[in-house]
C-alpha atoms as an extended CHARMM CRD file, in Angstrom:
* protein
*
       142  EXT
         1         1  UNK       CA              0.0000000000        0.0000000000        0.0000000000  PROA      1               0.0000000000
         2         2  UNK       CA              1.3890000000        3.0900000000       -1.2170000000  PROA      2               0.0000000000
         3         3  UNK       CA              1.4030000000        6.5480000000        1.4470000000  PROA      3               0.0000000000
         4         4  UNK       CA             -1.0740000000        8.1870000000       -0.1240000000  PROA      4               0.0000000000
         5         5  UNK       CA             -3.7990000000        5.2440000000       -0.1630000000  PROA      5               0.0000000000
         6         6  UNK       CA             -3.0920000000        5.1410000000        3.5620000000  PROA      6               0.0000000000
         7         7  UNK       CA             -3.1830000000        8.4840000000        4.8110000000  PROA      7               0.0000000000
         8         8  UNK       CA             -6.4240000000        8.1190000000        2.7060000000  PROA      8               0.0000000000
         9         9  UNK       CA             -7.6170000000        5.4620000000        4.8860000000  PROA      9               0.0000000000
        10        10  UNK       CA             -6.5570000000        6.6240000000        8.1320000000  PROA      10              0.0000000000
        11        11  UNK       CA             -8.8630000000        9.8080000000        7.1280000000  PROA      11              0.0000000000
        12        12  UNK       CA            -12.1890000000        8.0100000000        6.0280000000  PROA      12              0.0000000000
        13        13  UNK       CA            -11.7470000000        5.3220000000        9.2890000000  PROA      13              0.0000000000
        14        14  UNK       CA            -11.0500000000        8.4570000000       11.8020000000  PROA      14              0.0000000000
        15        15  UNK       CA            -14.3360000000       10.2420000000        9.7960000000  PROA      15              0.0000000000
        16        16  UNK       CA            -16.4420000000        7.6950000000       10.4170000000  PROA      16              0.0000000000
        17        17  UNK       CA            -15.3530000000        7.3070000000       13.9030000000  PROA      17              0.0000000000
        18        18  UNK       CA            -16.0000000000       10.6830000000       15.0250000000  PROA      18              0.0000000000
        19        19  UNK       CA            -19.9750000000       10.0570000000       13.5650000000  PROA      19              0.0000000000
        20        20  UNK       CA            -20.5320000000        7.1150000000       15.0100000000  PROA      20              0.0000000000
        21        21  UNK       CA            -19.2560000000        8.7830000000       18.7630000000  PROA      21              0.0000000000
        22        22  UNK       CA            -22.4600000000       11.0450000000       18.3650000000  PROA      22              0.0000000000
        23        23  UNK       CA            -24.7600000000        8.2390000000       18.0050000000  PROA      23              0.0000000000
        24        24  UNK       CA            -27.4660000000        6.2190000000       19.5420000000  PROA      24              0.0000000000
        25        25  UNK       CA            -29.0590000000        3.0500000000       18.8030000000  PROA      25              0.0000000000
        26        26  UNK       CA            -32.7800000000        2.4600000000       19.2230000000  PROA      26              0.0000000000
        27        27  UNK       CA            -34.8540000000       -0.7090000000       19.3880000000  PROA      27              0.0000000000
        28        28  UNK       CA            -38.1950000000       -1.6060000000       20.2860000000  PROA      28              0.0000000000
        29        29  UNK       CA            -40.3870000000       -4.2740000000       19.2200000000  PROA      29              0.0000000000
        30        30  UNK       CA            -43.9650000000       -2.9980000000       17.9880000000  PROA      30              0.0000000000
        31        31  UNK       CA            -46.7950000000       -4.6920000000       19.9820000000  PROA      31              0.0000000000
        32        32  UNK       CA            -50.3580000000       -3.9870000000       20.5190000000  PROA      32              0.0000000000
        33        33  UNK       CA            -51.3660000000       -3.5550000000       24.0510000000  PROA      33              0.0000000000
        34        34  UNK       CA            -52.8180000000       -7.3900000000       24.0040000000  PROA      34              0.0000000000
        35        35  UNK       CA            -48.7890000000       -8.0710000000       23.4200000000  PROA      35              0.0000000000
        36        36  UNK       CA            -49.7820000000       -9.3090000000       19.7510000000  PROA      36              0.0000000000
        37        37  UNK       CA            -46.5040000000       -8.4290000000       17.6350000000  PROA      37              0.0000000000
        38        38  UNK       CA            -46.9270000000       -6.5030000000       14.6820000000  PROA      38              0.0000000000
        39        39  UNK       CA            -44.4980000000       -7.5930000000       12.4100000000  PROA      39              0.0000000000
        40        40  UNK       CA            -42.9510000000       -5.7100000000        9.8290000000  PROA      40              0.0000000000
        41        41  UNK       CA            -44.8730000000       -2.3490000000       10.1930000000  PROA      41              0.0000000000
        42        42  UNK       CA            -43.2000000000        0.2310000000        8.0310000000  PROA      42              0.0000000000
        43        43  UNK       CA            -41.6480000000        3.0820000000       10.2410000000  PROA      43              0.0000000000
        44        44  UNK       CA            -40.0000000000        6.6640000000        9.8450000000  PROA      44              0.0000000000
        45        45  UNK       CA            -38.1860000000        8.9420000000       12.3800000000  PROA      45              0.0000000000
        46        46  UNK       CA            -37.2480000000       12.3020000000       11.6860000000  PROA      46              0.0000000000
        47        47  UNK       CA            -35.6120000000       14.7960000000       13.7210000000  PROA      47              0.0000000000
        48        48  UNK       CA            -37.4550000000       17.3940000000       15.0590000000  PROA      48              0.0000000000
        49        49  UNK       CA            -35.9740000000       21.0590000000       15.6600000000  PROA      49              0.0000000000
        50        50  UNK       CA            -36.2430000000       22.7200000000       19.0960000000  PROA      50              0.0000000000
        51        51  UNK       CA            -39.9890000000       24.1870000000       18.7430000000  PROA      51              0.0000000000
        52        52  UNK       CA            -38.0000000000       28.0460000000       19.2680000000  PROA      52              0.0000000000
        53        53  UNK       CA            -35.2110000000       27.4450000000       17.0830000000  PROA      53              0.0000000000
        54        54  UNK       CA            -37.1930000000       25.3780000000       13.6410000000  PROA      54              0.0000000000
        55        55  UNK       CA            -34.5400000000       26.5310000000       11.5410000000  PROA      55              0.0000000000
        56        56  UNK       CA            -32.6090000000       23.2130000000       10.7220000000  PROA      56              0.0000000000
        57        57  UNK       CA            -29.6270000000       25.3070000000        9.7170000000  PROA      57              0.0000000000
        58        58  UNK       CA            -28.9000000000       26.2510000000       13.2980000000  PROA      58              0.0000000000
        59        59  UNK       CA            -27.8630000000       22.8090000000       14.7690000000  PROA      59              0.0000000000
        60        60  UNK       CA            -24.9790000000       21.1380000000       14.9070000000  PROA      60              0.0000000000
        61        61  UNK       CA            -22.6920000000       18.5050000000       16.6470000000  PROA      61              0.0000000000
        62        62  UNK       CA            -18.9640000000       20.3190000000       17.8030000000  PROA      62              0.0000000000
        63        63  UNK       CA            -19.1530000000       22.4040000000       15.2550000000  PROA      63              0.0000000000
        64        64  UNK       CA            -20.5000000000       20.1670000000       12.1630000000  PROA      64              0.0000000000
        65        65  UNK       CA            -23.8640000000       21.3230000000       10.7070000000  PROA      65              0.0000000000
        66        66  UNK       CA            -26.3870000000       18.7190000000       11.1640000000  PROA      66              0.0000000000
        67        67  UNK       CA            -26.7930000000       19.3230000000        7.1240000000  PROA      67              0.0000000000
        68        68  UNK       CA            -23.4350000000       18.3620000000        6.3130000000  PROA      68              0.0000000000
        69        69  UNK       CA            -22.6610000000       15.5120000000        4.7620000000  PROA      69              0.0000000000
        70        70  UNK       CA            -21.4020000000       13.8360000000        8.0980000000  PROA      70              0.0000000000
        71        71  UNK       CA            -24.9220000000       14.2790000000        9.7970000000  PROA      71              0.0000000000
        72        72  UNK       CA            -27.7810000000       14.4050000000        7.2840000000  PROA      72              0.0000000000
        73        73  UNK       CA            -28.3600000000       10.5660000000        6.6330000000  PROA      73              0.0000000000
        74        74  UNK       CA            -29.8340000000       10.5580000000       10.2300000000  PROA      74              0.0000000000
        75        75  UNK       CA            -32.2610000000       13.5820000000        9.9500000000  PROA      75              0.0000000000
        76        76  UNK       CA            -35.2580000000       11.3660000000        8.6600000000  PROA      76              0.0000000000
        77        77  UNK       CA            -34.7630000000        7.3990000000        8.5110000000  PROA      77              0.0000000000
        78        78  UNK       CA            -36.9870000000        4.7660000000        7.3210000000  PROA      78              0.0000000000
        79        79  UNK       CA            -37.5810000000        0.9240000000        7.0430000000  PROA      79              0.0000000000
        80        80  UNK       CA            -39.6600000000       -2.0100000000        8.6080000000  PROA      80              0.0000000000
        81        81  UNK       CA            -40.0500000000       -3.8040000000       11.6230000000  PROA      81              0.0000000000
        82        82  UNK       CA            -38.5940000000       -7.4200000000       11.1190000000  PROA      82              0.0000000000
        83        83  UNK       CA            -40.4690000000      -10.8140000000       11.3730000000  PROA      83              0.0000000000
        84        84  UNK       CA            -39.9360000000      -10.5330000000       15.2250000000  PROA      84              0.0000000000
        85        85  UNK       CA            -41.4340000000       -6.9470000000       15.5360000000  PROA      85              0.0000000000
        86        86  UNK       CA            -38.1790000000       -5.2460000000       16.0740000000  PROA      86              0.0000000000
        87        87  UNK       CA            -37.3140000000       -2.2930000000       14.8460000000  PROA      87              0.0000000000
        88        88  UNK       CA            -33.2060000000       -0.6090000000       15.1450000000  PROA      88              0.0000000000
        89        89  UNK       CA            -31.7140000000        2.4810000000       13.8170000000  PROA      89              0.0000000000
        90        90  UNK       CA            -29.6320000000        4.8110000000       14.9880000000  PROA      90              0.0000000000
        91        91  UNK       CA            -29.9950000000        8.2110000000       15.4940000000  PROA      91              0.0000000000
        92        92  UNK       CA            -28.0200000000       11.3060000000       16.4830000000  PROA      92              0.0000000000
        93        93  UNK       CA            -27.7570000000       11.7780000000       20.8940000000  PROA      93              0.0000000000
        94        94  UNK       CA            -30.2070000000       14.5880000000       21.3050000000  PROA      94              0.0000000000
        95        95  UNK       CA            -27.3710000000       15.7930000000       23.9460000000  PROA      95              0.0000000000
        96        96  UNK       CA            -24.7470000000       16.1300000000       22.2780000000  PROA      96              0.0000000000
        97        97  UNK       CA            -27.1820000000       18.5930000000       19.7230000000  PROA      97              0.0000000000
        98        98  UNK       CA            -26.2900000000       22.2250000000       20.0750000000  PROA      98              0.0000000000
        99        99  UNK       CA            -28.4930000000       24.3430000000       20.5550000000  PROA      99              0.0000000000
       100       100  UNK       CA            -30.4660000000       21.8880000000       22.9370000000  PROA      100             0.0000000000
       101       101  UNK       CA            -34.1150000000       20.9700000000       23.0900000000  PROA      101             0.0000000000
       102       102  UNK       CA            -34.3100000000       18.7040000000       19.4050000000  PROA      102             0.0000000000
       103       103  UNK       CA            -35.8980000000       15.5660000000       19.6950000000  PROA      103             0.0000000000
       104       104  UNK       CA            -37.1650000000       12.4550000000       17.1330000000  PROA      104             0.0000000000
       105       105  UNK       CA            -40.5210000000       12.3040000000       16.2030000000  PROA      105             0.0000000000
       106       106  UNK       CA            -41.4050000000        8.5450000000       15.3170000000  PROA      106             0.0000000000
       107       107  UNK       CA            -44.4430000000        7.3940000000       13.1430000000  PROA      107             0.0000000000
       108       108  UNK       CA            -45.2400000000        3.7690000000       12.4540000000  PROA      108             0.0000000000
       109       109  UNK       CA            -47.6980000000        1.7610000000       10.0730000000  PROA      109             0.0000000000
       110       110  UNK       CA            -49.8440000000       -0.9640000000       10.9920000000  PROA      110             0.0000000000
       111       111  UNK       CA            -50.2920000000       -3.3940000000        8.8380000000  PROA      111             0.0000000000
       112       112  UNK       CA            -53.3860000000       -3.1910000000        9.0380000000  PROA      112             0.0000000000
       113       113  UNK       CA            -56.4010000000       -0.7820000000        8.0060000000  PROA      113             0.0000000000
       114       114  UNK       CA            -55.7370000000        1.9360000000       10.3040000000  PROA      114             0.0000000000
       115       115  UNK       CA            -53.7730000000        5.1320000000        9.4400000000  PROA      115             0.0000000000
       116       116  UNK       CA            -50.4510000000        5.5770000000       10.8720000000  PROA      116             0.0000000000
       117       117  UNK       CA            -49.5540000000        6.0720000000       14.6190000000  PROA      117             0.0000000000
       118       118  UNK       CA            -47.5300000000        9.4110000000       15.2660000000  PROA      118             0.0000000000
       119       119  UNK       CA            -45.3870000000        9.5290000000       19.0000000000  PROA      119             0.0000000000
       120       120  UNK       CA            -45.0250000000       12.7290000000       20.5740000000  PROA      120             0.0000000000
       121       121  UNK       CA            -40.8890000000       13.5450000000       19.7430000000  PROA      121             0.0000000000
       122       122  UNK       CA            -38.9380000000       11.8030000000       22.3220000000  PROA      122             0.0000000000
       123       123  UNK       CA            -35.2400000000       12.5810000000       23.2330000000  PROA      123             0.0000000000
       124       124  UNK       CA            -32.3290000000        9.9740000000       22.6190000000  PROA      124             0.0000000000
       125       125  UNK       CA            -29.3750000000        9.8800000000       24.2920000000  PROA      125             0.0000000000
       126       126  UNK       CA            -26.4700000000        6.9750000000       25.5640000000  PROA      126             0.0000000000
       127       127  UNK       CA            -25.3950000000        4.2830000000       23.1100000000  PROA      127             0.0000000000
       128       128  UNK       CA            -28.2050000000        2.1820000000       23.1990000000  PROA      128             0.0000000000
       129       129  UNK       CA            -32.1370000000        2.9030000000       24.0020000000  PROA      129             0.0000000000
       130       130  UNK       CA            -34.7530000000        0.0270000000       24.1220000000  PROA      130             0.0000000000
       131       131  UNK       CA            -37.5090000000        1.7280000000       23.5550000000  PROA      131             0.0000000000
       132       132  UNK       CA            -40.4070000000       -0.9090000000       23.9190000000  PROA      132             0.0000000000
       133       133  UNK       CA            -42.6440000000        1.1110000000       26.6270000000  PROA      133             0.0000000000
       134       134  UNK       CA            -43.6070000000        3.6110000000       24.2590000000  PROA      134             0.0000000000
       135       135  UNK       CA            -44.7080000000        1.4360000000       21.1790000000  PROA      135             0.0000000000
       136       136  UNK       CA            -47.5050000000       -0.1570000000       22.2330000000  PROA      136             0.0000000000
       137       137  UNK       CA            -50.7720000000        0.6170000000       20.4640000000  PROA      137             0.0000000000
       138       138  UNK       CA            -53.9440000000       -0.0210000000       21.3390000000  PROA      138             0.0000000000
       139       139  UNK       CA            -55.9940000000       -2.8680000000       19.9500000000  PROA      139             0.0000000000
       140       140  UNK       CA            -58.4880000000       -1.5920000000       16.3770000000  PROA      140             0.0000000000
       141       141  UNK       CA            -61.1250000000       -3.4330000000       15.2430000000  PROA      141             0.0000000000
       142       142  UNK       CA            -62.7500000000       -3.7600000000       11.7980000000  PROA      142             0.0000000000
């Protein structure tokens, strides 16, 4: 490996690094409140500004706008819940967010014939969250 490749590498390793030191991993598993699973219900998070500060431009982590490059894959995240229920993604620590007060707004699709379920925006912080107290929905009938 010639210098340059490395130094190369050394750079994109330490980059990633430093992003994945401002994360936090959520998981939950998606149940009803009769504890019935609901397996792979389609899901999206999205970060949610400080209520007195909405413009998106004004956050960052140590200096790195939250719309850089580095940061903006997290802002709003999709996917599914697996066979199991279980949902994991991680998302930028709300504490480590300047200025403070942002949060992550999570919505998630039975399926089902009922609209989606929208959480009031909940902070994240730590390396890992289990989540499982606050997805639990409440039983529809058709």
């Amino acid at each position: 490996m010639n210098e340059k490749n490395y130094s190369y590498f050394i750079f994109i390793y330490s980059f990633n690094f430093a992003a994945i030191a401002q994360t936090t991993t959520i998981t939950a598993t998606i149940t009803d409140t009769d504890s019935t699973v609901w397996t792979n219900a389609p899901f999206t998070v999205s970060f949610t500004p400080n209520p007195n500060i909405p413009n998106l431009a004004s956050y960052n982590i140590n200096g790195v706008p939250l719309t850089s490059v580095t940061y903006s894959s997290y802002l709003q995240q999709s996917g599914s819940a697996n066979g199991s229920g279980v949902i994991s993604v991680t998302l930028l620590d709300n504490q480590l967010i300047s200025p403070s007060g942002s949060s992550w707004k999570f919505i998630v699709k039975p399926n089902a014939s009922i609209q989606s379920i929208s959480y009031n925006p909940i902070q994240v912080t730590g390396a890992f969250t289990k989540l499982n107290y606050i997805f639990k929905f409440k039983q529809y009938c058709s």
